[in-house]
C-alpha positions as CSV (number, residue, x, y, z in Angstrom):
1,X,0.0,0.0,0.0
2,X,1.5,3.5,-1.3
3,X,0.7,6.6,0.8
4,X,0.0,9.7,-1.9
5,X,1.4,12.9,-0.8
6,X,-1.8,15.3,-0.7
7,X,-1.1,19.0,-1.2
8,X,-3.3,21.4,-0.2
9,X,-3.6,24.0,-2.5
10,X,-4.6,27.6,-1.3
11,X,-6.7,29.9,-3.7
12,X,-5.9,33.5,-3.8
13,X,-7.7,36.7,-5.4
14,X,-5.0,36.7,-7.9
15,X,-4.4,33.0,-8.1
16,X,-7.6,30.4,-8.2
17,X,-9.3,27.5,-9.7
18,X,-12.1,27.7,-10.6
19,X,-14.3,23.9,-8.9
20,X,-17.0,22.4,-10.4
21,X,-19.6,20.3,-8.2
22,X,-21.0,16.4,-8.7
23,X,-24.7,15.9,-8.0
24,X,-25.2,12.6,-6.0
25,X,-29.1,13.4,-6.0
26,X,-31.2,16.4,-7.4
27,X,-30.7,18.9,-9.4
28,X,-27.6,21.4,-9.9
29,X,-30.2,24.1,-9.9
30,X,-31.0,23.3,-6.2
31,X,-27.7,24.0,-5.3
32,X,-25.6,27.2,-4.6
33,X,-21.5,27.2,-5.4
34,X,-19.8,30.0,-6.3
35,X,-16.3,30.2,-6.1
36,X,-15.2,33.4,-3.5
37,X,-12.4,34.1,-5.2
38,X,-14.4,34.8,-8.5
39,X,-16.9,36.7,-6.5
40,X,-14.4,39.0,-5.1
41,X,-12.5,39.5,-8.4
42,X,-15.6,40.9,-10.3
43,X,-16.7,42.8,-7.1
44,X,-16.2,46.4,-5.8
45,X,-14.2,47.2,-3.1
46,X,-16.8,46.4,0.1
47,X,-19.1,45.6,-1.8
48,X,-20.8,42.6,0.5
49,X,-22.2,40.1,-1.8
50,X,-24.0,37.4,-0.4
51,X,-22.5,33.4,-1.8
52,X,-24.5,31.6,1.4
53,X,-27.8,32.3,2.6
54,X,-29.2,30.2,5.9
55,X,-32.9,31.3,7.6
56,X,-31.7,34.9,7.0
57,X,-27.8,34.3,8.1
58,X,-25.6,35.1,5.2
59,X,-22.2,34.8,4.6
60,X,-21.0,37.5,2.2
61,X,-17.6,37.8,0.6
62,X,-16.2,41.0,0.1
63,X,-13.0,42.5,-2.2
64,X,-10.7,44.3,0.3
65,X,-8.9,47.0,-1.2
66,X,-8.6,50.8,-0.2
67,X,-10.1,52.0,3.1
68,X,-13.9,51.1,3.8
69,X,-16.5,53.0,5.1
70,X,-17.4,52.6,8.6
71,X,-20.0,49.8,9.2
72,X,-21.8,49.4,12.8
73,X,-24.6,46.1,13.2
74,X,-27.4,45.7,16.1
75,X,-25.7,42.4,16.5
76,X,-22.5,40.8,16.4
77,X,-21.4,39.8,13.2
78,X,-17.9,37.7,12.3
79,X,-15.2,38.6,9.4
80,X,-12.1,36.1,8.2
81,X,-9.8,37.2,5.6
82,X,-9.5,34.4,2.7
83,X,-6.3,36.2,1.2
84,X,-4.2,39.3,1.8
85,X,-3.9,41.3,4.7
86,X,-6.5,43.6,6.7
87,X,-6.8,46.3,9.1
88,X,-10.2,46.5,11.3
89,X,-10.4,49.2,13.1
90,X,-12.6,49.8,16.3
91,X,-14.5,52.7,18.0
92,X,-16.7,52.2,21.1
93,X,-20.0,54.0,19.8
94,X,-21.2,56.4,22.2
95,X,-24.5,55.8,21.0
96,X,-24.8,52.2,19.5
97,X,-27.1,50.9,16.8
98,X,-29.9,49.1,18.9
99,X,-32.7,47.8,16.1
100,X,-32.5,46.5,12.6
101,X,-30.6,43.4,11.0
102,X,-27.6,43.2,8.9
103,X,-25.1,45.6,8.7
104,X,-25.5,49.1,8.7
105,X,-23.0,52.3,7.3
106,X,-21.8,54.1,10.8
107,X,-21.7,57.8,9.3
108,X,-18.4,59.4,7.9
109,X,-17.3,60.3,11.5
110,X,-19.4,58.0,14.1
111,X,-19.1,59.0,17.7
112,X,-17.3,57.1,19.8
113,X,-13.8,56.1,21.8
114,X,-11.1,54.1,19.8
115,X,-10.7,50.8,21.0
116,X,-7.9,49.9,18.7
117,X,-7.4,48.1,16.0
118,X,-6.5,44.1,15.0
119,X,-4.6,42.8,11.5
120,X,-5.9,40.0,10.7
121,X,-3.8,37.9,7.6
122,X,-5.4,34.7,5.5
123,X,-7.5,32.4,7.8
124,X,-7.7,34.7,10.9
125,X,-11.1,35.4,12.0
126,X,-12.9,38.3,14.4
127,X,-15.4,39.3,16.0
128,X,-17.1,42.4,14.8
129,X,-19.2,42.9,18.2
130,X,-22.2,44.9,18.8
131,X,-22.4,48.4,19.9
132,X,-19.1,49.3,18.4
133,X,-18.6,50.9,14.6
134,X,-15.5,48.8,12.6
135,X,-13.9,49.5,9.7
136,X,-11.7,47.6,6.9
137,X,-8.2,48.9,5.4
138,X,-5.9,46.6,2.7
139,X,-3.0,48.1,1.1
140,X,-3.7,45.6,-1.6
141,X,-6.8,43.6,-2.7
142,X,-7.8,40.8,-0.8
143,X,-10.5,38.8,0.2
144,X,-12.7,38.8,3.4
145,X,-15.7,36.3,4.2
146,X,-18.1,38.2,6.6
147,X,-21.2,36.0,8.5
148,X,-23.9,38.4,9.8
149,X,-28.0,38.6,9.0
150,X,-29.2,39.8,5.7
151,X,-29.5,43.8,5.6
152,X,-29.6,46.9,3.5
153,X,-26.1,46.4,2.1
154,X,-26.2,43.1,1.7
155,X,-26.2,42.5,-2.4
156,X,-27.3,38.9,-4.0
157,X,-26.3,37.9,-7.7
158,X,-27.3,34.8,-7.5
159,X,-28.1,34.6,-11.7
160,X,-24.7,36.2,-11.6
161,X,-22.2,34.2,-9.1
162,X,-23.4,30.3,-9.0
163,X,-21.7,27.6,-11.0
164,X,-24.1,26.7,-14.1
C-alpha cells in the first residue's frame, strides 16, 4: 500500500481554480456554489455580496482594497480574511445601533472612543461585536468572508455568481 502525498492548495484573489460540483441526487439548480475568489474579483471594493444564505444568516464575501467606510450592526457579526492582509479598526459608539438586522453604514465620523485596532492575515477570524462601529483597510486587494444577517447592504447575484 503506497501513501500519496496530498497537497493542499490555497486559492488567492490573484491565483484560483475555478471547482465544479457532482450531483449525487437532485438537481444542480438546487444548489448554490460560487467560487469566492471569483466573487471577489468581479466585485467592488466592500461591496458585501451574499454566496450563502441560511434562515436569513448570510455569509458575504467582500473585495478588500482601499479603506472602507465605517459599518456598525445591532448584533455581532464575524469577518475572516480568505487572502491578503487587513486592518479593522474599532470605535466604542457612544450611542450604538440598537434595532435593525444586517449591517449598517456608521456615518463618515461615528461618535465614539477608539478601542484599537487588530490585523488579521489569510485564515484569521474576528469578531465584529455589537455596539461598536468597525472599519476595513488593505494596502492591496484581498479577500474577506463576513457571517452576519441579511441587511440593506447586503447584495445577491445569484443569476450572476453560481456555477451553471
Amino acid at each position: 500500500m503506497s501513501s500519496a502525498a496530498i497537497e493542499t492548495v490555497f486559492g488567492s484573489l490573484e491565483k484560483y481554480t475555478k471547482g465544479s460540483v457532482e450531483i449525487i441526487s437532485g438537481q444542480a439548480s438546487h444548489y448554490a456554489f460560487s467560487n469566492v475568489f471569483e466573487v471577489a474579483e468581479k466585485s467592488l471594493p466592500y461591496e458585501k455580496v451574499v454566496v450563502g444564505l441560511n434562515l436569513g444568516y448570510v455569509i458575504e464575501t467582500l473585495r478588500a482594497e482601499g479603506q472602507s467606510p465605517w459599518y456598525t450592526a445591532a448584533h455581532d457579526e464575524f469577518a475572516i480574511v480568505m487572502d491578503g492582509e487587513v486592518r479593522v479598526d474599532f470605535l466604542k459608539l457612544d450611542t450604538p445601533l440598537t434595532a435593525g438586522e444586517g449591517t449598517q453604514l456608521a456615518g463618515d465620523v461615528p461618535k465614539g472612543k477608539p478601542m484599537g485596532y487588530v490585523l488579521l492575515k489569510r485564515g484569521h477570524q474576528c469578531l465584529l461585536p455589537v455596539g461598536t462601529a468597525y472599519r476595513f483597510e488593505a494596502s492591496r486587494p484581498g479577500v474577506i468572508l463576513q457571517q452576519t444577517i441579511k441587511g440593506p447592504l447586503s447584495v445577491e447575484k445569484w443569476a450572476d455568481i453560481c456555477f451553471k
